[in-house]
C-alpha positions, 0 to 999 in steps of 0.5 A: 500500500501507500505511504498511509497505514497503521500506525500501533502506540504499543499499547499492551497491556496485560492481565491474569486470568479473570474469574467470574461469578456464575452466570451469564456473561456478556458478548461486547459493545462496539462504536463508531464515529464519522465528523466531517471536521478533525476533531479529538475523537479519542476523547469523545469514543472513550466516553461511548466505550465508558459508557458501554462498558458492562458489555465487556470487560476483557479488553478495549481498543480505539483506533483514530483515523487521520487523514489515512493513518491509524494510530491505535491502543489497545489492551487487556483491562477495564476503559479506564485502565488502558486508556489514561490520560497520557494514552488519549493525548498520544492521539492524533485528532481525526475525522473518523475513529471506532472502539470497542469493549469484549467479553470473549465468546470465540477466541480466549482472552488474549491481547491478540484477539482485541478489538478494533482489528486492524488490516493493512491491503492493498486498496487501504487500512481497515478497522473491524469491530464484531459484537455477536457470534458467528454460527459458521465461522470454524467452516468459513476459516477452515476454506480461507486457511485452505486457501492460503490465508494466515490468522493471527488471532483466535477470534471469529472477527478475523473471519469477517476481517478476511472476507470483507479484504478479500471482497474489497479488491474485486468491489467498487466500494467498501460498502460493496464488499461488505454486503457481499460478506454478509451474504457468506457470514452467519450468526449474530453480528453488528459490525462498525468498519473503518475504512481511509474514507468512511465509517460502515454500520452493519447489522445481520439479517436477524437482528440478533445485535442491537445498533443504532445510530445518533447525531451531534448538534455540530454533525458528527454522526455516531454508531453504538451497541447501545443509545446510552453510549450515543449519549454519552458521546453527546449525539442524540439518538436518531434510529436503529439500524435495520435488520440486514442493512448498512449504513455508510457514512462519508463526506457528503452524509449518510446513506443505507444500503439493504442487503437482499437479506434484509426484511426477515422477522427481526429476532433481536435477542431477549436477553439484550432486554432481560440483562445485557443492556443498560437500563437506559437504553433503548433498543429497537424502540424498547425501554429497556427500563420499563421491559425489566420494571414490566417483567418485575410487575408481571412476576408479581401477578403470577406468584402472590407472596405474602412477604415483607420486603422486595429485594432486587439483585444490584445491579439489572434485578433492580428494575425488576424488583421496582416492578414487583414492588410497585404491583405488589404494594410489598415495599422495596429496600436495598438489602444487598449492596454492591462491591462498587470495586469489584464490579462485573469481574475481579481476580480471585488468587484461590479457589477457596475465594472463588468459591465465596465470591459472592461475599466480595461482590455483595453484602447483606445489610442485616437491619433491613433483612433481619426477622422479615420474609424476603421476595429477591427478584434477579433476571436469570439463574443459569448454573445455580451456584450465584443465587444460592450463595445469594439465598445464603448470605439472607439468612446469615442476615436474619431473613425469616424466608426466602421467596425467589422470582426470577424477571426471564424463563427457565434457561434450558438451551445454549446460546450461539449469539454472543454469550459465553453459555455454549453448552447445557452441561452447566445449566442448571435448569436443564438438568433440575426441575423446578423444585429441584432447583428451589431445593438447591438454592435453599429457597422457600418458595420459586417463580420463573416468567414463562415465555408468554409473559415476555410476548406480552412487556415485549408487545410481540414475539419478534425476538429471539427466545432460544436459550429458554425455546430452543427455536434458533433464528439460524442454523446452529454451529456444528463446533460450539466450543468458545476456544475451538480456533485455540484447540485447532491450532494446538492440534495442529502444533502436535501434528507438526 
């Protein structure tokens, strides 16, 4: 290529080993920025990414684009650890920048599988952000190595990154090539692409990803996972992007483009409104607010407790716990409060202390538990072993009685779209009958919303249910295994 490239501020940064809570893990947030003037960019894609933090907490990344060339940091670690204030002022301004936040579903945590990724062609530089899952991508990878083509990451990205290359030098434009990659791409996918030129906003055929679109008051157009993170970025939100289409922003404005897959039923994921965005956000026009403090309400028409107070699990169970509260006319009290510095993820040295990890991350406050019958309202139970401790932790207060309402269905099936559940082994309610798992949990009593009630607060069934229905929107993957392209390669090293 020319004399514009990639330009790396070797910002590396390492990190053990995270150990998690049991549960549902999110997939990642993505961002993107066009301005049609040089602007700090790094500063205004580090609020968005702050802002979309809870959808990963592995790794971050930002590259800016000034006039060709990318200068990009990133690194294993929270925003705010990988991007201090030193770091954003080693940014040149520029015209056109993307981020990105990861909880790793393929590939492992590694500093090679951060985000954006950066491809160096022959017709440019490229900067791929993915938040999803691809459901065919160990096939598609497998025919790109067949081909000649060398990986140096263990994520599906690289996938799309390849195709979206290798359509790009027999296409007029870059938003060509990316509609003929998403005619080969399978699974959940939204995409923010960069390019010497433009920025691209794509969104699979389902939907499955949520992406929209906002505008500043001074015309510099903004891409995010979530409308919080447009907010605050300082863009006010515009539109969702369609199922199967893209949007391309460039110098002469905005424009769309719908793939011949668009139009299908979209399928955004449930879960997106039950846990994984924030509260704030709006998502396909859905408060994701109301759709939790709905589904508390609902929880409290379909299991009348006779109880004292409602507890919401912090942080996404407290909507809901609003919700049950509010119908219920049983009063609300903040009975467990939130480790704030522990956050989603932390680093536990023994298995004894991952074992009572909970005791780090919450705490019971005993003279608003002490001799009442407790409602504790959470958004799902998927391997049991959180919500027990939970329980637990009550009673050590002084609870007379447990009742547990769960604001989602039973989650019986693994996910393919972006979560880190690719597998029943450790579902609990695959395995366990309801009362089975009240039992478990040490509850006295237990309450599940049943998929009707999310057809309800939803207004519709245009959402993807599988992790509790087992009706998948797309094919399943015939390799489900989240670190199957590590598997690959050391099988591989052992052959040679």
């Amino acid at each position: 290529m020319s004399s514009r490239g990639i330009r790396g501020n070797n910002g590396i940064h390492g990190l053990s080993e995270n150990r998690r809570l049991s549960g549902i893990h999110e997939d990642c947030g993505i961002l993107g920025i066009y301005s049609p003037f040089s602007a700090d960019l790094a500063g205004t894609c580090y609020m968005g990414l702050y802002a979309l933090q809870h959808r990963g907490q592995e790794s971050c990344g930002i590259v800016v684009n000034n006039d060709g060339v990318f200068s990009s940091h990133k690194g294993c670690g929270l925003v705010g650890e990988i991007f201090t204030s030193d770091v954003l002022r080693s940014f040149p301004r520029g015209s056109i920048a993307c981020g990105h936040v990861r909880y790793a579903t393929t590939g492992g945590n590694d500093i090679r599988n951060c985000q954006p990724l950066l491809v160096n062609h022959h017709k440019g530089s490229l900067a791929v952000c993915h938040n999803g899952n691809l459901t065919n991508a160990d096939v598609l990878r497998n025919d790109l190595e067949e081909a000649g083509a060398i990986f140096h990451t263990t994520s599906d990205t690289e996938t799309i990154a390849y195709i979206i290359t290798r359509e790009r030098l027999t296409s007029g434009s870059i938003e060509e090539a990316v509609s003929k990659t998403m005619n080969v791409i399978k699974g959940a996918y939204s995409l923010v692409i960069m390019s010497p030129q433009k920025l691209i906003a794509a969104r699979d055929p389902n939907g499955l990803r949520p992406l929209c679109i906002g505008r500043t008051d001074d015309g510099i157009y903004v891409a995010a996972s979530e409308s919080t993170a447009l907010t605050a970025a300082g863009a006010k939100f515009m539109r969702d992007v369609k199922p199967g289409e893209i949007v391309i922003f460039r110098g002469d404005g905005i424009s769309s483009l719908d793939t011949h897959c668009a139009g299908k039923a979209p399928s955004v994921c449930i879960f997106e409104h039950i846990y994984f965005a924030a509260p704030e956000s709006v998502i396909d026009g859905k408060s994701v607010a109301e759709f939790r403090m709905n589904a508390g309400k609902a929880l409290a028409g379909r299991y009348p407790t006779d109880a004292d107070t409602v507890i919401g699990v912090p942080d996404s169970g407290l909507p809901a716990a609003l919700g049950y509260s509010r119908a219920s006319g049983i009063p609300l009290c903040f009975g467990l409060v939130k480790n704030k510095y522990v956050g989603r993820t932390f680093i536990a040295p023994g298995n004894d202390l991952r074992q009572d990890a909970v005791r780090l991350k919450l705490s019971a406050v005993p003279s608003l538990v002490a001799g009442r019958r407790v409602v504790l309202i959470d958004d799902s139970i998927v391997r049991g072993n959180t919500m027990g401790r939970i329980v637990k932790l009550l009673r050590e207060a002084g609870a007379l009685s447990v009742h547990v309402m769960i604001s989602s269905p039973p989650f019986l099936h693994p996910c393919y779209y972006g979560t880190d559940v690719d597998s029943e082994d450790d579902l609990i309610a695959a395995h366990h009958n309801i009362e089975d798992i009240r039992q478990l949990i040490g509850a006295d009593s237990l309450g599940y919303l049943c998929i009707e009630d999310l057809r309800k607060i939803y207004g519709g069934d245009c959402f993807c249910d599988a992790c509790f229905s087992g009706n998948y929107p797309t094919e399943i993957p015939r390799n489900t295994f989240k670190n199957k392209f590590e598997t690959y390669i050391s099988r591989r090293r052992e052959i040679d």
